[in-house]
C-alpha positions in Angstrom: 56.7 118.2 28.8 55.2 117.0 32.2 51.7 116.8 32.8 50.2 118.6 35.4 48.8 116.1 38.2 45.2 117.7 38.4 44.9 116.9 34.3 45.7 113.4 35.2 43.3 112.9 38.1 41.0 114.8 35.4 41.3 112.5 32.5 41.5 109.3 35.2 38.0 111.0 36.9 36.5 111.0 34.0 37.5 107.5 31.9 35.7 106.2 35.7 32.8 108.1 34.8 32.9 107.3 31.3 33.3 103.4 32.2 30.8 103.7 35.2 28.1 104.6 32.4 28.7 102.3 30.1 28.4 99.2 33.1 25.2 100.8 34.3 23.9 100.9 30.9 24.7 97.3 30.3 23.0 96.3 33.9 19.6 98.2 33.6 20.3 96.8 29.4 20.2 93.3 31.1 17.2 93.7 33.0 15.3 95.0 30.4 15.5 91.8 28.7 16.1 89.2 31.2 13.9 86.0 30.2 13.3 83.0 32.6 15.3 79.9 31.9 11.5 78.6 31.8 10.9 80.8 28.7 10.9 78.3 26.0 9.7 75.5 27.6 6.8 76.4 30.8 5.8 73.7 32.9 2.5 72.1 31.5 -0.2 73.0 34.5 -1.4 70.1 36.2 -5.3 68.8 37.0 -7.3 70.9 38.4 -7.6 70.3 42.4 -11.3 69.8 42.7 -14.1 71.6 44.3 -13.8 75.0 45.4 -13.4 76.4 49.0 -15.5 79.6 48.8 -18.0 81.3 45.8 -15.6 84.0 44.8 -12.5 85.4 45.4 -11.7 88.9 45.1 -8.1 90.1 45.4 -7.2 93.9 46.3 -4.1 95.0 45.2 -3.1 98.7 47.0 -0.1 99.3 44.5 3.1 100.5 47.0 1.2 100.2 50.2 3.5 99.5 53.2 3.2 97.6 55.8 3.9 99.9 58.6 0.7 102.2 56.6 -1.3 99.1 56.7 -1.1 98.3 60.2 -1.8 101.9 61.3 -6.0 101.4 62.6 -5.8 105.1 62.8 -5.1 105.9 58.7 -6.7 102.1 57.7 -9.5 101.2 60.2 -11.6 99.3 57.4 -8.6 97.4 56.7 -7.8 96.8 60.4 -11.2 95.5 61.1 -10.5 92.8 58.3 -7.6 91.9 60.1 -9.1 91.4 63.3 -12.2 89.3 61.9 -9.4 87.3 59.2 -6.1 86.5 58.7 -2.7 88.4 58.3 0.3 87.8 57.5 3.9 90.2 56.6 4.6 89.5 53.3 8.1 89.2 52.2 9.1 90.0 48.2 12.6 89.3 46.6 14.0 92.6 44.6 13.7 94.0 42.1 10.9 95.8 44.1 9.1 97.5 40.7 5.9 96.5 40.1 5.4 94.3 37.1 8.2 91.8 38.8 5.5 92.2 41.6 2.4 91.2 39.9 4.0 88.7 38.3 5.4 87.1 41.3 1.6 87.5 43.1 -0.1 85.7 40.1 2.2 83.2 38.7 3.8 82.0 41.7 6.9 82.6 40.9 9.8 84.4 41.8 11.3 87.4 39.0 14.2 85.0 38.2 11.7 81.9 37.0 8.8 84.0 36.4 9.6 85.2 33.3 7.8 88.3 33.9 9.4 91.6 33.2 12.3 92.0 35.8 11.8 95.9 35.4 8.8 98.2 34.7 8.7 99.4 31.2 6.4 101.5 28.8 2.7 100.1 28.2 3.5 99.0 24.4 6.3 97.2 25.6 5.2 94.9 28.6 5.4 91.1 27.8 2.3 88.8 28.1 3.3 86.3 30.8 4.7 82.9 29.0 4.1 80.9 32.5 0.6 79.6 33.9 -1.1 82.1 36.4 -4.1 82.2 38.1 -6.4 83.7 35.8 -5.5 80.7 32.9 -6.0 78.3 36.0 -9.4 79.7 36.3 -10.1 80.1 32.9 -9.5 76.5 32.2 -11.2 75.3 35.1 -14.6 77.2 33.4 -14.7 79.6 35.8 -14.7 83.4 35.2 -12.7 86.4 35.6 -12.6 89.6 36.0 -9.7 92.1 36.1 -10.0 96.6 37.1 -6.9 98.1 37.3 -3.7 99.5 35.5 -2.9 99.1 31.9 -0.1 96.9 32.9 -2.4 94.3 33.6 -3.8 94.4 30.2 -0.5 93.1 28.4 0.7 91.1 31.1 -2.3 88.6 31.2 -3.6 86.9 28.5 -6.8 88.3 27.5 -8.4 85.2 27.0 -7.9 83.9 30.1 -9.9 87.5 30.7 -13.9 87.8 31.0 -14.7 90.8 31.6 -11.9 93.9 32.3 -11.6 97.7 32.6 -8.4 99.1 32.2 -6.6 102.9 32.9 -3.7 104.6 32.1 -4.3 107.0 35.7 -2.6 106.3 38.9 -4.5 108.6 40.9 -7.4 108.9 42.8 -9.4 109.9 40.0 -8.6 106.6 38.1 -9.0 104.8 41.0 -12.8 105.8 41.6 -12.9 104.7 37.3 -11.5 101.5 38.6 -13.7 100.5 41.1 -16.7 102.1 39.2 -16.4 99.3 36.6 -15.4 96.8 39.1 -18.7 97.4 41.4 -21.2 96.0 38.8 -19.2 92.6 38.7 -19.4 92.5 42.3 -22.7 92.9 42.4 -23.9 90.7 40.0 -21.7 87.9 41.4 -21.2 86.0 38.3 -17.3 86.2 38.1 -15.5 83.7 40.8 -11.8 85.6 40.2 -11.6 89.5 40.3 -8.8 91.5 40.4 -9.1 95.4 41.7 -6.4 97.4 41.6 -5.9 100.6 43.5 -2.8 102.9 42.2 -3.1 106.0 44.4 -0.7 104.7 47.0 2.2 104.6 44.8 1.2 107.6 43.5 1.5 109.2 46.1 4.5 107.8 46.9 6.4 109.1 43.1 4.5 112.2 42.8 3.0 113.6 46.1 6.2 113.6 48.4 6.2 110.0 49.8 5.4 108.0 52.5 6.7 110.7 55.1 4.5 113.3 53.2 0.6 114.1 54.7 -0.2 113.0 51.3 0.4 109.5 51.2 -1.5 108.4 54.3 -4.2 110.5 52.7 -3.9 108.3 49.5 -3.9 105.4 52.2 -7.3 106.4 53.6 -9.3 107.0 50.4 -7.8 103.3 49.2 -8.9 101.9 52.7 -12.6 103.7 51.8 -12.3 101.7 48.4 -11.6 98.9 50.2 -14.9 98.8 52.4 -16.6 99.9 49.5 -15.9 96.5 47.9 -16.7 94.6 51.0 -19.8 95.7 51.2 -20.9 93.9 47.8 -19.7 90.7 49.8 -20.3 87.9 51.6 -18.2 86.8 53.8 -19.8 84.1 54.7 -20.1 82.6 51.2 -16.9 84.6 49.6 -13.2 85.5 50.2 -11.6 88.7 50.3 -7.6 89.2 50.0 -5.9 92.2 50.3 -2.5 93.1 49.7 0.4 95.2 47.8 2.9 94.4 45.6 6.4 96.4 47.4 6.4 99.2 49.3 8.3 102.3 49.0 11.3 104.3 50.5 10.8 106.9 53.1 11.7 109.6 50.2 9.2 108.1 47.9 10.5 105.6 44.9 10.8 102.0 45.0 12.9 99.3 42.7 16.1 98.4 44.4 17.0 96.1 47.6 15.7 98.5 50.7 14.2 96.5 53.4 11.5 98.7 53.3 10.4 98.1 49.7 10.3 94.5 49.9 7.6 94.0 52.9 4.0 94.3 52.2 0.7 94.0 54.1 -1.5 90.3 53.6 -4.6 90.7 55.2 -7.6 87.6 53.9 -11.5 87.1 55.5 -13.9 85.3 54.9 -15.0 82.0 53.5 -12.7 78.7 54.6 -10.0 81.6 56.0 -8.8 79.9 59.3 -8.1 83.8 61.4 -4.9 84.8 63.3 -1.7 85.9 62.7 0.3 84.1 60.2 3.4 86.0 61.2 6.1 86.0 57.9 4.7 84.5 54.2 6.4 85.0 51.1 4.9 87.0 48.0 4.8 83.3 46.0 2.5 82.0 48.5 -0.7 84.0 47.2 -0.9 82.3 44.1 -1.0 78.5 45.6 -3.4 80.1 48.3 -5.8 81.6 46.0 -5.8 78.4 43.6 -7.0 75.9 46.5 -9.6 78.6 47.5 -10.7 78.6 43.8 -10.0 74.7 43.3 -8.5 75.4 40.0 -5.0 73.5 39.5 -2.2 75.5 41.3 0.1 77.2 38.3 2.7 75.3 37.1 6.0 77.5 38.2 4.7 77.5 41.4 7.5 78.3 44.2 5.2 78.7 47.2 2.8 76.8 49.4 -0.8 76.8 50.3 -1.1 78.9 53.7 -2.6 77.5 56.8 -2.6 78.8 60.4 
């Protein structure tokens, strides 16, 4: 008995389905647990470089914020006014564009295939604790102290000891974000910690929740974070300390982020103050922040290091 052709393209349609599955399975399967040909054996960090370039550095991290947000005076005047008293720079990542790859990159130097951070966002219990040197064990071994306000993620990924003071969420909003900066504040003003970390989520939230970039929403997010933003300058000096602020990928015009758009791998770099030569850098890579902020800190630069120290 002949089969009838649309059973065949039937069964054919749906073997391509079934096999399509199982190969996206086993990619997303691989990311998942991905590990840097580093992982058993980090490079040993080197000496320390010497004396320090400013008092304190304090590094800003709008999660998802674009660069095309940033540069808009009209939704981000506080942050434009940085720019025009500092440096800037468009910052270029390599994919995946998710945001633990991203912070890991930022802090260790690295890029996701030698950082041995996570190649892919996962749940809370089960992000990794980064196996390579980063900036806030540089710190830490050079005696100096840190602090770290942010999401949750950053709780697993560096190691707590490295760690001196910290206030961590589970929000994304701008709820948690005012939680974030309300612990973060008191650090600033005491001025006792030389590395701090503040993390503002809303931007991405925004981004997955409210609509995304092309929403009202999002450049409202933008706003409130660019508020946060002089908010923390104004516990500074900027004569005596170093402010950095950037993102970690940005996000599609439809909201969402993860993949190899053009669009989610350019960020904003905007840095002022102490021993910050101004002007526009033009083009950086994400693996330059880590070298940069080490020299400003004088602690050693970390060991995976794939990026160099910027100068105008």
């Amino acid at each position: 008995m002949k089969i009838p052709r649309l059973v065949v393209l039937i069964v054919i349609s749906v073997l391509i389905a079934g096999l399509a599955y199982i190969w996206g399975t086993a990619l997303m399967g691989s990311l998942y647990t991905y590990r840097s040909p580093l992982h058993e054996n980090p490079p040993q960090a080197g000496n320390a470089l010497g004396q320090p370039l400013t008092r304190r550095v304090v590094l800003v991290l709008i999660d998802a914020l674009r660069a095309d947000t940033a540069s808009n005076a009209n939704v981000m005047p506080w942050l434009d006014e940085l720019r025009q008293q500092g440096a800037s720079a468009t910052m270029h990542s390599q994919p995946p564009s998710y945001s633990a790859p991203g912070y890991s990159t930022l802090f260790i130097g690295a890029w996701p295939d030698i950082s041995d951070g996570p190649a892919i966002n996962t749940e809370y219990a089960d992000m990794p604790t980064w196996t390579q040197d980063n900036l806030f064990s540089a710190a830490h071994r050079a005696g100096l102290k840190t602090a770290v306000s942010g999401y949750n993620y950053f709780e697993k990924l560096i190691p707590q000891d490295a760690v001196t003071d910290s206030f961590y969420t589970a929000g994304e909003d701008a709820t948690a974000d005012h939680e974030v900066l309300d612990a973060a504040l008191p650090w600033l003003e005491r001025g006792d910690h030389q590395l701090v970390l503040i993390h503002i989520d809303q931007v991405d939230y925004a981004g997955h929740y409210e609509g995304g970039p092309l929403d009202p929403r999002w450049n409202e997010a933008a706003s409130r974070s660019d508020e946060l933003i002089q908010e923390i300058a104004s516990f500074l000096d900027l004569t005596q300390d170093t402010l950095l602020v950037f993102s970690d990928h940005g996000q599609i015009d439809m909201g969402g982020h993860g993949g190899h758009e053009p669009i989610t791998l350019i960020e904003p770099f905007v840095a002022v103050g102490r021993s910050i030569l101004p002007g526009d850098y033009g083009d950086i890579q994400m693996v330059d922040v880590a070298p940069t902020v080490a020299t400003l800190l004088g602690t050693n630069i970390p060991a995976a290091n794939q990026g160099k120290v910027l100068t105008n």
